[in-house]
N, C-alpha and C positions, 0 to 999 in steps of 0.2 A: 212779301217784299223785304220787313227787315231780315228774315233767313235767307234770301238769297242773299243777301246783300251783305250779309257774316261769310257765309261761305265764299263770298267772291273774294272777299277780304283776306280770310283764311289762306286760301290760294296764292292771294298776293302776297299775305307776308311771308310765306313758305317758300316763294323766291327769290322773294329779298333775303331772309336769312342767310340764305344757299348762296346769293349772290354777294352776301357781308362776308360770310368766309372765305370763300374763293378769293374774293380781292384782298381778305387778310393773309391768305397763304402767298398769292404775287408778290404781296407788299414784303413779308418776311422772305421770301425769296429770292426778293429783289436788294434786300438788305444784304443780306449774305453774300450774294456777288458783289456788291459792291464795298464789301470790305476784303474778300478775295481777293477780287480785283486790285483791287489802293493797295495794300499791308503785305498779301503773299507775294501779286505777280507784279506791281510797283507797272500797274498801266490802269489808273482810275479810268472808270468808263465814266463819261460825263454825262450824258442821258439817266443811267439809272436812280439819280436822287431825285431828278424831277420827275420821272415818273412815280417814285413813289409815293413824294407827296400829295400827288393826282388821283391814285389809287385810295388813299389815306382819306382826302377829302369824299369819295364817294361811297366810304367805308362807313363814315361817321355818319354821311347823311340817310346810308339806310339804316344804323344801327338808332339814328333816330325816331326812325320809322317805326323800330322796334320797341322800343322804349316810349312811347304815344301810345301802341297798342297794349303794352303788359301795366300800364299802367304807372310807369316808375319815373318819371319827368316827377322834375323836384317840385312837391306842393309841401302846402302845411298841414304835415299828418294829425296833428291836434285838430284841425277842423273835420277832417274825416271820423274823429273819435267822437264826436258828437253824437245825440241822439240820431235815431232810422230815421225821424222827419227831415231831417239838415239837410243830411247826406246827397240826395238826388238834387235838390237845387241848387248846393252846391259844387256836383259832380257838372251839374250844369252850367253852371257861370265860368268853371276852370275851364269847360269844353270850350266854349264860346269865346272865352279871351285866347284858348290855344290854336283856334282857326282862327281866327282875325290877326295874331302873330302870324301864323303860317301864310296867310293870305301879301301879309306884305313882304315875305322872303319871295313870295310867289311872282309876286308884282317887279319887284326889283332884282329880282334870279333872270326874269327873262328878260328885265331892260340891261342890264349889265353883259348876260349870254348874248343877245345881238348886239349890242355894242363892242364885244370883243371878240368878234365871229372872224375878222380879217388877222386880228393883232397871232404871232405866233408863239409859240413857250420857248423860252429860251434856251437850247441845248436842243430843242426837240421841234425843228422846226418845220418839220411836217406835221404838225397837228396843232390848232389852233387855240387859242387862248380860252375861246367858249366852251369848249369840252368841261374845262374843270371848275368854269362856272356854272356851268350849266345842271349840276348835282344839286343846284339851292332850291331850284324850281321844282325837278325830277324829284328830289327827297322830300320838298315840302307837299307836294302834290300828294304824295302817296303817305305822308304824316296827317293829314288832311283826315284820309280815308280811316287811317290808324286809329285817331283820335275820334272821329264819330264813331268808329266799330267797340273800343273801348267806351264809351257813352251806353251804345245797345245794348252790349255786353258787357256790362265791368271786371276789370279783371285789376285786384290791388291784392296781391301778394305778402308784398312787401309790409303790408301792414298786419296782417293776417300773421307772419311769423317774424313781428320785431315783437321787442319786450319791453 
C-alpha cells in the first residue's frame, strides 16, 4: 500500500514539475510580448498581464506542491536537529498541522471557485474568474498528497547540506 502510494505520488509530482515549467516558460513568454508589444510596437495588448498573473498563480501552487514533497516548507531546523527519538514525532505533528492548513485552503479554494464561477477576468472576458481560483483547491489537494508522501518517505535535503 504505502509503495504504491509513493509511486503514485511520484508520478504526480513528475507532472506537476513539467506542468510548473511549462507555465513558467508561458508566463516568461508572455512577459516578453508584452513588453514588445507596449515599448517596440507602441500597441499594449491588454490580455497578456492578466494572463500572466493567472499562469503565476498556478505556478506557485504547484511549485508548492513541490516544496511539501522535498521537504523545504519553512520549519524549525533546530527542532529537526534534535535527537533520532524527536524527529518522527515531530516530522509528525508539522505533517498534521500541514494538512489541516491545506485542508482549509481546500475548503475555502472551492467555496470562493463556485462563488466566482459566473464573475469574468477583466480584459479576458471569456474565461471566468474561478479558473484562477480554482489553483487553491487543485494545488492544495495535491500538497495534501505531497505532504503525506513526504511523511512516508522523508526527504530533507536542505538540512543534510546546510552548515
Amino acid at each position: 500500500m504505502k509503495q504504491s502510494f509513493l509511486r503514485f505520488e511520484h508520478w504526480l509530482s513528475a507532472i506537476i514539475i513539467r506542468a510548473a515549467c511549462v507555465l513558467l516558460g508561458i508566463a516568461s513568454t508572455l512577459g516578453m510580448m508584452q513588453v514588445l508589444s507596449r515599448f517596440i510596437f507602441n500597441q499594449p495588448i491588454s490580455w497578456s498581464e492578466v494572463l500572466i498573473r493567472l499562469v503565476i498563480i498556478w505556478m506557485v501552487m504547484f511549485g508548492v506542491v513541490i516544496a511539501f514533497r522535498e521537504g523545504a516548507q519553512v520549519s524549525v531546523d533546530l527542532m529537526f536537529r534534535l535527537s533520532g527519538r524527536f524527529q518522527r514525532p515531530l516530522h509528525f505533528v508539522i505533517t498534521v498541522v500541514a494538512v489541516l492548513f491545506l485542508a482549509v485552503i481546500i475548503w475555502y479554494g472551492f467555496d470562493i471557485t463556485w462563488r466566482t464561477r459566473f464573475q469574468e477576468i477583466g480584459g479576458m472576458e471569456f474565461l471566468p474568474m474561478s479558473v484562477g481560483y480554482a489553483a487553491l483547491p487543485v494545488g492544495a489537494i495535491f500538497a495534501v498528497i505531497a505532504a503525506v508522501a513526504n511523511y512516508l518517505d522523508p526527504k530533507h535535503n536542505e538540512l543534510e547540506t546546510q552548515q
